[in-house]
C-alpha positions as CSV (number, residue, x, y, z in Angstrom):
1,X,-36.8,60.3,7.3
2,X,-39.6,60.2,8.8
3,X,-44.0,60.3,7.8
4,X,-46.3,61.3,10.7
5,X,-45.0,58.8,13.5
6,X,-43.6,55.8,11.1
7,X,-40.2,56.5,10.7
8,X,-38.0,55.0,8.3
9,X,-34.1,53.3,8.9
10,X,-31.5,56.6,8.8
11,X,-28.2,56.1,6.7
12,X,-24.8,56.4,8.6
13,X,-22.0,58.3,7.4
14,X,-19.8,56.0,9.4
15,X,-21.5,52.6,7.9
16,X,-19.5,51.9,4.6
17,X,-22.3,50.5,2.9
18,X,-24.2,53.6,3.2
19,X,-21.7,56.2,2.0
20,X,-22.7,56.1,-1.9
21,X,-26.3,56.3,-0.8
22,X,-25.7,59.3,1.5
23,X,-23.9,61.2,-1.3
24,X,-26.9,60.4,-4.2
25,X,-28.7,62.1,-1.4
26,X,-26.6,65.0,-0.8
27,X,-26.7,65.7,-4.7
28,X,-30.7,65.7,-4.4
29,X,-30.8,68.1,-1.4
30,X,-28.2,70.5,-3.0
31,X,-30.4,70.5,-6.1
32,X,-33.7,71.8,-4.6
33,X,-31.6,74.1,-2.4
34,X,-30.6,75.7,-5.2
35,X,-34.1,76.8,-6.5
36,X,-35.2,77.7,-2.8
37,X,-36.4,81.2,-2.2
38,X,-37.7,82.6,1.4
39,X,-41.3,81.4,1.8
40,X,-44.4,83.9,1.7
41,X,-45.6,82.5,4.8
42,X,-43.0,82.4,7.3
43,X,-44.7,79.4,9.7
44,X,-43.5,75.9,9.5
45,X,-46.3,74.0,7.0
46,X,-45.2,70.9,9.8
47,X,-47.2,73.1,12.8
48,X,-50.5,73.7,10.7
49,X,-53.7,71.5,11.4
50,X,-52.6,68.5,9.5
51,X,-49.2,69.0,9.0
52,X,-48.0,65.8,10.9
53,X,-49.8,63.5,8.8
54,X,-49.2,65.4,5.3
55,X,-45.2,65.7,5.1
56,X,-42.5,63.6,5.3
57,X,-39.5,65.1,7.2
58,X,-36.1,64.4,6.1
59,X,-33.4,65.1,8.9
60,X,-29.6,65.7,8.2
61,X,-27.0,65.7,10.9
62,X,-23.9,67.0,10.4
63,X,-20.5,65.9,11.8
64,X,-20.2,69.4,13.5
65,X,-22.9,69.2,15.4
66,X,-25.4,71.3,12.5
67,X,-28.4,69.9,11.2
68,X,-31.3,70.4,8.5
69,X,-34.6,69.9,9.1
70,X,-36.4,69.4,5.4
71,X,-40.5,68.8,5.4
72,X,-42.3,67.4,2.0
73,X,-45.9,67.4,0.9
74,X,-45.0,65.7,-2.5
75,X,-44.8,69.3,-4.6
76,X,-42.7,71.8,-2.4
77,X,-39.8,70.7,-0.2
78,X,-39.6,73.3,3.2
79,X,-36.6,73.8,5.2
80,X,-35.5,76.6,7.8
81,X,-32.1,78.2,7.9
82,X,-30.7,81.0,9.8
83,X,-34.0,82.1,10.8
84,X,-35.5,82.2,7.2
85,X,-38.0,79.4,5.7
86,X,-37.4,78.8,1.9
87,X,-39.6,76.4,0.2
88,X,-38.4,75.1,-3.2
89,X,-40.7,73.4,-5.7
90,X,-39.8,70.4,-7.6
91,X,-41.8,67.3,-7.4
92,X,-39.2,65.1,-9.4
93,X,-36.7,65.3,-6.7
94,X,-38.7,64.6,-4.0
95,X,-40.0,61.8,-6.0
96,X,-36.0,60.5,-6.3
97,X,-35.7,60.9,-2.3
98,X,-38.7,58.6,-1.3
99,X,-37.0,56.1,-3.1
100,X,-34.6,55.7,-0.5
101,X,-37.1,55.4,2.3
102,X,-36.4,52.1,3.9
103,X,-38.6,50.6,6.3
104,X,-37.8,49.5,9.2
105,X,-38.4,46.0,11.2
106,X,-38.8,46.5,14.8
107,X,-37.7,43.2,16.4
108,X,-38.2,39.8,15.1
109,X,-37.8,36.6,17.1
110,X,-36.2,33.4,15.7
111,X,-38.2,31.6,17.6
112,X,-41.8,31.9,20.1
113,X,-40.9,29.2,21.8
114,X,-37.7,28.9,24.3
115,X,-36.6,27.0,27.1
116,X,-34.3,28.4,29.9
117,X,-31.2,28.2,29.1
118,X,-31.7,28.1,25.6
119,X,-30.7,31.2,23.3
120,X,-33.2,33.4,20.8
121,X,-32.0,35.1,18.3
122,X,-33.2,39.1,18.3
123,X,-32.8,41.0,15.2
124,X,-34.3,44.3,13.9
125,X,-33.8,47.9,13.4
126,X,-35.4,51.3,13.5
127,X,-35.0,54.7,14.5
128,X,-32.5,54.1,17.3
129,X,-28.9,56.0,17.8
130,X,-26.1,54.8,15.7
131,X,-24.9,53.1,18.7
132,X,-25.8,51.7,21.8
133,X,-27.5,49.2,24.3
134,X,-30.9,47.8,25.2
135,X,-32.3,46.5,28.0
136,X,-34.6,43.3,27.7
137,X,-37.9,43.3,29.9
138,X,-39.7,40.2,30.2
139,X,-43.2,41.4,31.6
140,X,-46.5,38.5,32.5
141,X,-48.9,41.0,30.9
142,X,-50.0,42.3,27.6
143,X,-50.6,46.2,28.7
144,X,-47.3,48.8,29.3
145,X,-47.7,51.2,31.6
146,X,-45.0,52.7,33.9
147,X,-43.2,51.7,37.5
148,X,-40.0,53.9,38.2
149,X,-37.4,51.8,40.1
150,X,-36.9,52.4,43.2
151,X,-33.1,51.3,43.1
152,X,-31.7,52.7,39.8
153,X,-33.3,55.1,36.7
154,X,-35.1,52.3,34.9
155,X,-38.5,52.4,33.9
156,X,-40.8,49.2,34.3
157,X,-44.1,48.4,32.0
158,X,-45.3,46.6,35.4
159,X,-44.0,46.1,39.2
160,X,-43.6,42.5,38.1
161,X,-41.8,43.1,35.1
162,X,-38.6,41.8,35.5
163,X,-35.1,43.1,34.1
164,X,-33.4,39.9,32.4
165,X,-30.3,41.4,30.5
166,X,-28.3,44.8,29.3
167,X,-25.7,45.2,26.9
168,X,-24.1,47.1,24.0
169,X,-25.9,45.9,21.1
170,X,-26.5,48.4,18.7
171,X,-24.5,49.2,15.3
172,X,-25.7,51.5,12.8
173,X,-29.0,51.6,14.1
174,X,-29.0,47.7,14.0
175,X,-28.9,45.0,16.1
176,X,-28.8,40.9,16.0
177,X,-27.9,39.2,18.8
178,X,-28.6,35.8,20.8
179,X,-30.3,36.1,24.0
180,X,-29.7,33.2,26.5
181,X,-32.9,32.8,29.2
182,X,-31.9,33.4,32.2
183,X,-33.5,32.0,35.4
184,X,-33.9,35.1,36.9
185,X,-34.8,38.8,36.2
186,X,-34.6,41.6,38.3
187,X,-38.3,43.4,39.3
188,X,-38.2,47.5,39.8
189,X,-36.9,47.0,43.6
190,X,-34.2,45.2,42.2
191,X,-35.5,42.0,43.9
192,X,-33.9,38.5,42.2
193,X,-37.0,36.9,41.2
194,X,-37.2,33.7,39.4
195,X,-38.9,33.1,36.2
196,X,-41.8,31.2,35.8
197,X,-42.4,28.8,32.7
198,X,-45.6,30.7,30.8
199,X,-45.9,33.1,28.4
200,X,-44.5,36.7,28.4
201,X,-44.4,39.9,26.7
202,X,-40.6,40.4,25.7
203,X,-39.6,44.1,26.0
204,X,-36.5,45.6,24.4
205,X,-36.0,49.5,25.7
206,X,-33.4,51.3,23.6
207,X,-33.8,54.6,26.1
208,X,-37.1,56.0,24.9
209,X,-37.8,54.0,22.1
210,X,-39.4,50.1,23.2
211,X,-40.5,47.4,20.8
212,X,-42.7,44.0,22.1
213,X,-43.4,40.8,20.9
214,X,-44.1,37.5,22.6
215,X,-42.2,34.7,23.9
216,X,-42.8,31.5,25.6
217,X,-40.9,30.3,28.1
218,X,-40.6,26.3,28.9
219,X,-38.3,24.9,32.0
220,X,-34.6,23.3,31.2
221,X,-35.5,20.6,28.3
222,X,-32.4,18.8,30.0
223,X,-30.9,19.9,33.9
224,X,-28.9,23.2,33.4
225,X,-26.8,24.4,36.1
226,X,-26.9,28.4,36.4
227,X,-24.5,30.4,38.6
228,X,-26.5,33.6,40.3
229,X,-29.4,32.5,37.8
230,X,-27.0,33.1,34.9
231,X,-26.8,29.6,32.9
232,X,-23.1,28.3,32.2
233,X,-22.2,27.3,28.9
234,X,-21.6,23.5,28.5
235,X,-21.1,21.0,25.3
236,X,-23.4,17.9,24.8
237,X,-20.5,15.8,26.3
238,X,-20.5,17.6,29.8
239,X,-24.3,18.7,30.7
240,X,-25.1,18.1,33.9
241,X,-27.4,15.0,34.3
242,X,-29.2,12.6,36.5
243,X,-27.7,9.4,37.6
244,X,-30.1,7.4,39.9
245,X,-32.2,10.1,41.0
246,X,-28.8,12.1,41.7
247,X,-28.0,15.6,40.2
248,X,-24.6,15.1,39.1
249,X,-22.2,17.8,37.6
250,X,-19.6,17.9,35.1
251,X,-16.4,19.5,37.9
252,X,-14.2,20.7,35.3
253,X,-16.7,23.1,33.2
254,X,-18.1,23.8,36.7
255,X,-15.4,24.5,38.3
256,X,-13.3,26.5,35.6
257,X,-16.0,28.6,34.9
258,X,-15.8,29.6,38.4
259,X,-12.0,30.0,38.0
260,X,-10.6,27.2,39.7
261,X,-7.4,25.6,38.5
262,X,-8.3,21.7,37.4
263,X,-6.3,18.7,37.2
264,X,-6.9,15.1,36.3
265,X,-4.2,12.6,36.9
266,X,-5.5,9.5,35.3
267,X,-2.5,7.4,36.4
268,X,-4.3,7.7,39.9
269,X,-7.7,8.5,39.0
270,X,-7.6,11.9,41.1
271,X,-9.2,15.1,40.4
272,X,-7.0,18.2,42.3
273,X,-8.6,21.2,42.3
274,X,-7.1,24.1,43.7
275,X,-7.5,28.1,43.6
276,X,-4.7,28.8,46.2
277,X,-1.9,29.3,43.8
278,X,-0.8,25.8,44.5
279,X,-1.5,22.3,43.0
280,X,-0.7,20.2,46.8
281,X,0.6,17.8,44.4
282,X,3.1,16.8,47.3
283,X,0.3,15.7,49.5
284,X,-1.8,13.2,47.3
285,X,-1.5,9.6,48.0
286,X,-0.7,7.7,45.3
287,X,-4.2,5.2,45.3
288,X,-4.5,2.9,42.5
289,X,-7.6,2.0,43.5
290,X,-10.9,1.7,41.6
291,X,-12.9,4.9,43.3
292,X,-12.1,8.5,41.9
293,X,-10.0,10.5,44.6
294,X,-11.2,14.2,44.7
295,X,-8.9,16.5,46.0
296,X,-9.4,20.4,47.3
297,X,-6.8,23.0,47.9
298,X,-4.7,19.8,48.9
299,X,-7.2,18.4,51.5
300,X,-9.5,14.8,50.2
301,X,-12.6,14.4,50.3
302,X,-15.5,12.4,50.8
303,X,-18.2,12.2,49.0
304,X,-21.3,10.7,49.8
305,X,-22.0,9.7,46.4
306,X,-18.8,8.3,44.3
307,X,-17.5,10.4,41.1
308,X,-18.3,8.8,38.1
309,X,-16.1,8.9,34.8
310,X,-18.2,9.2,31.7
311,X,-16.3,9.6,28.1
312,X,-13.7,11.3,29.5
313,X,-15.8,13.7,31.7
314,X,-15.6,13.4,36.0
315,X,-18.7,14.0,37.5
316,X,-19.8,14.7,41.1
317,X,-23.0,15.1,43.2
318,X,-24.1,18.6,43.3
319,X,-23.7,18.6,47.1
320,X,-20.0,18.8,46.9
321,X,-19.9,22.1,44.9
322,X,-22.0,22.8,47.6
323,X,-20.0,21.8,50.9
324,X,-16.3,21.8,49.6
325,X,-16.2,24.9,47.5
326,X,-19.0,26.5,50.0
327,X,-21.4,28.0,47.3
328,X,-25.2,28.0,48.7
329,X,-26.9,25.4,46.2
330,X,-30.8,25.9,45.4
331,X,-32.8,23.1,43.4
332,X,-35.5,25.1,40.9
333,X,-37.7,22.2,40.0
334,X,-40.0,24.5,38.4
335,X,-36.9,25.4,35.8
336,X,-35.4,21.6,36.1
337,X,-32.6,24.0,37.0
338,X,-29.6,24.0,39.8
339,X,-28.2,27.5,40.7
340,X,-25.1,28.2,42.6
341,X,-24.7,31.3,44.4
342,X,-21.9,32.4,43.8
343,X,-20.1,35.8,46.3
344,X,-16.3,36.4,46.4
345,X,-14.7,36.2,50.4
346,X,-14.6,39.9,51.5
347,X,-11.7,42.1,51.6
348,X,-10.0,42.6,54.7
349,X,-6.9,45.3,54.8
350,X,-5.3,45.9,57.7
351,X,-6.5,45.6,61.4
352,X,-10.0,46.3,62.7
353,X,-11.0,49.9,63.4
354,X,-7.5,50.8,60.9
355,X,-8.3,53.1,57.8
356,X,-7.7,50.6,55.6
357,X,-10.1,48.2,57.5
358,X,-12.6,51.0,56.8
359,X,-11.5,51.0,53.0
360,X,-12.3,47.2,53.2
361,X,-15.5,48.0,53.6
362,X,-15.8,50.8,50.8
363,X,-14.5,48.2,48.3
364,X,-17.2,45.6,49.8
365,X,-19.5,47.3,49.5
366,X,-18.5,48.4,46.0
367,X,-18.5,44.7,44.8
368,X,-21.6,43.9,46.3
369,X,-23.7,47.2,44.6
370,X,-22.0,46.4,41.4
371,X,-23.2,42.9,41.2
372,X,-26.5,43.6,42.4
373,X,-26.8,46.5,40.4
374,X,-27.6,48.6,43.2
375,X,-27.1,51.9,41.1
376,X,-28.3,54.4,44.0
377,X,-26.1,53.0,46.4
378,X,-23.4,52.9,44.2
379,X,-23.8,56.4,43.8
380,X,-23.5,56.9,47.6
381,X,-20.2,55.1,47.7
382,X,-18.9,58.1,45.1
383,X,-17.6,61.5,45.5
384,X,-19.7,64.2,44.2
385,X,-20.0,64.5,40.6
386,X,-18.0,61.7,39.8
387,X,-17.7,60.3,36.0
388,X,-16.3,56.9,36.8
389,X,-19.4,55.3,37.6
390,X,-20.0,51.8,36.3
391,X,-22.1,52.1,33.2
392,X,-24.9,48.8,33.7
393,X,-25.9,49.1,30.3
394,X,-22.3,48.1,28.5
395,X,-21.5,45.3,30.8
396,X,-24.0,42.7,30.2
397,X,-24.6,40.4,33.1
398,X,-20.6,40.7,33.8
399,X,-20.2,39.8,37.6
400,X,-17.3,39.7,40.2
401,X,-16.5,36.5,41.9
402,X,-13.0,37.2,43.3
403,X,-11.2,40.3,45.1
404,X,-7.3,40.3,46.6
405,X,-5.0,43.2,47.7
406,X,-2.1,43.9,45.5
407,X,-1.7,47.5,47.0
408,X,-2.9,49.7,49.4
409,X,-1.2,53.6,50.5
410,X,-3.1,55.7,53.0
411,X,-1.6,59.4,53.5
412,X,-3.2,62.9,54.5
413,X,-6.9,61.5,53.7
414,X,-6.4,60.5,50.6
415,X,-5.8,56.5,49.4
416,X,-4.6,54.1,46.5
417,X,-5.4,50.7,45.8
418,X,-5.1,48.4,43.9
419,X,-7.1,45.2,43.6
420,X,-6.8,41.9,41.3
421,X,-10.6,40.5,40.3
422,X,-11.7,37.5,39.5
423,X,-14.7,37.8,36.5
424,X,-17.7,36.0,35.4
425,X,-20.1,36.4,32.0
426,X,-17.4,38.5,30.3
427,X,-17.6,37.8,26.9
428,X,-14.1,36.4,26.8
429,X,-15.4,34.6,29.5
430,X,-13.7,34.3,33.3
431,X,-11.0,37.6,33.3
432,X,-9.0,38.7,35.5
433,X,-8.0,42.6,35.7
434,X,-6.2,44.6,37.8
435,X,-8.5,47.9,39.3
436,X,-7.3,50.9,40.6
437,X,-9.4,53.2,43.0
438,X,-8.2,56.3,44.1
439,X,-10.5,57.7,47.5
440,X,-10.8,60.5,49.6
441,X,-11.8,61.4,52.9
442,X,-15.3,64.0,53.1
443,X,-16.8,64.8,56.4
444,X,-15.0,61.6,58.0
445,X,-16.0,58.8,55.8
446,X,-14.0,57.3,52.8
447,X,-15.6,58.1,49.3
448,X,-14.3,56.7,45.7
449,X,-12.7,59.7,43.7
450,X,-11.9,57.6,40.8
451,X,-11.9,54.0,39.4
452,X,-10.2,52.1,36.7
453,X,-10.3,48.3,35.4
454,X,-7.6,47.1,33.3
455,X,-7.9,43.6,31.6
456,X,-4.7,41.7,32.5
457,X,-2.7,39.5,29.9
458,X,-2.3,36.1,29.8
């Protein structure tokens, strides 16, 4: 329902709760419909001078696809079928269906104040479909207006309004969530851009429908480690901290949240970290010394600042994330923030200049457009018309950190393959999934027909 441009929260015949309200209603419309007769004036009272801001309108969707269109001015109830407006006359029950008006509450804030890092609860509702996602703008000013992107089909309020998450959010016209600050948004050229700490206009677009309010963003009360601006989840036991002027990490929560394979053998006081299928157990020495023994794909190392064993919890210098696991590290002193950047090892199938080398690249360049949300290039990577496209609105900031062969069959221009992937910001977390991608050749170059992702067990 709906007065002028205030609408009012619908009921959904697939929401439980509102199926006893939705038939009360029912019984209301089927009683005025009963008295209707065709109208004397055969024009819609809604399009006469005034209309808009004298009716309510009271819309009814049907689970064929049919739907009413019913228009009050508090004595007759309007409503057009099969080419014929009737108008019925009965200010009682119009008086019993405004009592099911319920308003709606665009977006409230559980907080004004955040720090990076930190979560906000978003709740509201409104007149939004029964189900689907959002995306949340933070934008420096306090005027909308309107910046196309040049990279995908997003609208901006600003050019430096910046993209900081999208997901599936909505039920029922509902939706309460916590959003963590990220360290980054995205601008409309798709540029990585850092937040500042400052006050911003939150944005949350529904696809056509946008509500505001106003948030305050502070840097990392304590340091937070992000990977690609994204912060990772840590207990009070295993933040990252400070030790004599030294940014030191927790390895395990880093490390597994990257999907490496963690052990600690307190016997020896040696961490072995691995992701090559193997532990190296075999090659350790057996040290009983004092010093913590950090150990990588079976090869020692070094570093230049000894690990440290805090209740329970190893931690290292940031700088040997850095140089042993070889992820660019990038101090954000305006955040009080470390971010790792984090890029899987590209594929490589087959010998140089071979069509699967060529596929290689195809499935490279795939990975890299999906993380970076490159939608338009994505696109290019596609056959024609094709309805497998990754859908950035339902995956929140879900990113792929690791890509191997399991299967690869090239005949008569056409391909198969299948890939295993490595996962991060799922929200199960790291997953691993198997993807099959079936391309074709057009005009000479390799195109994806199809694509599938299938979550693996275990």
């Amino acid at each position: 329902m709906r007065h002028a441009d205030l609408y009012y929260l619908p009921y959904y015949g697939n929401r439980p709760e509102d199926q006893e309200k939705i038939s009360e209603i029912v019984g209301l419309i089927n009683a005025f419909m009963q008295k209707a007769v065709p109208s004397t004036n055969q024009q819609s009272p809604f399009d006469a001078f005034g209309g808009f801001f004298n009716y309510y309108d009271l819309y009814v969707s049907l689970k064929d696809g049919q739907y009413f269109s019913f228009e009050m001015d508090g004595e007759k109830i309007h409503f057009y079928h099969d080419g014929v407006f009737y108008t019925a006359e009965d200010p009682t029950i119009q008086r019993e269906i405004y009592q099911y008006r319920v308003d709606t509450q665009h977006m409230t804030l559980s907080k004004s104040e955040v720090s990076v890092g930190e979560s906000v609860r978003i709740t509201g509702n409104g007149a939004l479909p029964e189900n689907g996602g959002v995306r949340i703008f933070l934008n420096p000013h306090s005027y909308s207006g309107n910046v196309q992107s040049t990279e995908r089909d997003i609208t901006f309020s600003t050019k430096d309004t910046l993209l900081i998450y999208e997901g599936q959010i909505v039920k029922y016209g509902r939706y309460d969530f916590e959003l963590t600050i990220p360290a980054y948004g995205r601008d409309y050229t798709n540029k990585q851009v850092w937040i500042e700490p400052g006050k911003w206009t939150i944005e949350l677009d529904f696809g056509g429908v946008r509500f505001f309010g106003s948030l305050t963003i502070f840097p990392a009360e304590a340091p937070l480690l992000t990977v690609n601006g994204i912060p990772i989840e840590t207990n009070l036991s295993n933040q990252p901290r400070l030790i004599n002027g030294r940014f030191m990490m927790p390895i395990r929560a880093v490390t597994e949240a990257l999907g490496w394979q963690v052990i600690w053998d307190a016997k020896f006081r040696q961490v072995l970290l691995y992701n090559d299928g193997s532990d190296h157990t075999e090659r350790l020495e057996k040290s009983t010394g004092e010093g913590i023994q950090l150990w990588v794909n079976g090869e020692r190392l070094e570093a230049d600042v000894p690990p440290v064993l805090i209740s329970g919890t190893v931690f290292v210098p940031i700088s040997i994330v850095s140089n042993a696991l070889h992820y660019p590290v990038m101090w954000l002193e305006q955040l009080n923030t470390v971010n790792l950047s984090v890029t899987p090892d590209p594929l490589r199938m087959g010998a140089p200049g071979t069509n699967e080398d060529r596929i290689s690249d195809v499935m490279n360049q795939y990975v890299t457009f999906y993380n970076g949300r490159y939608e338009k290039k994505l696109l290019e990577l596609f056959v024609t018309d094709a309805d497998t496209l990754p859908q950035f609105d339902q995956i929140g900031h879900h990113r792929i950190v690791d890509l191997d062969e399991r299967s690869i069959t090239v005949q008569d221009g056409s391909a198969n393959v299948t890939l295993h992937l490595s996962s991060m910001f799922h929200p199960k977390g790291i997953i691993h999934s198997e993807l099959k991608v079936e391309l074709i050749q057009q005009e000479g170059e390799w195109k994806i027909a199809s694509i599938a992702e299938a979550e693996e067990s275990g």
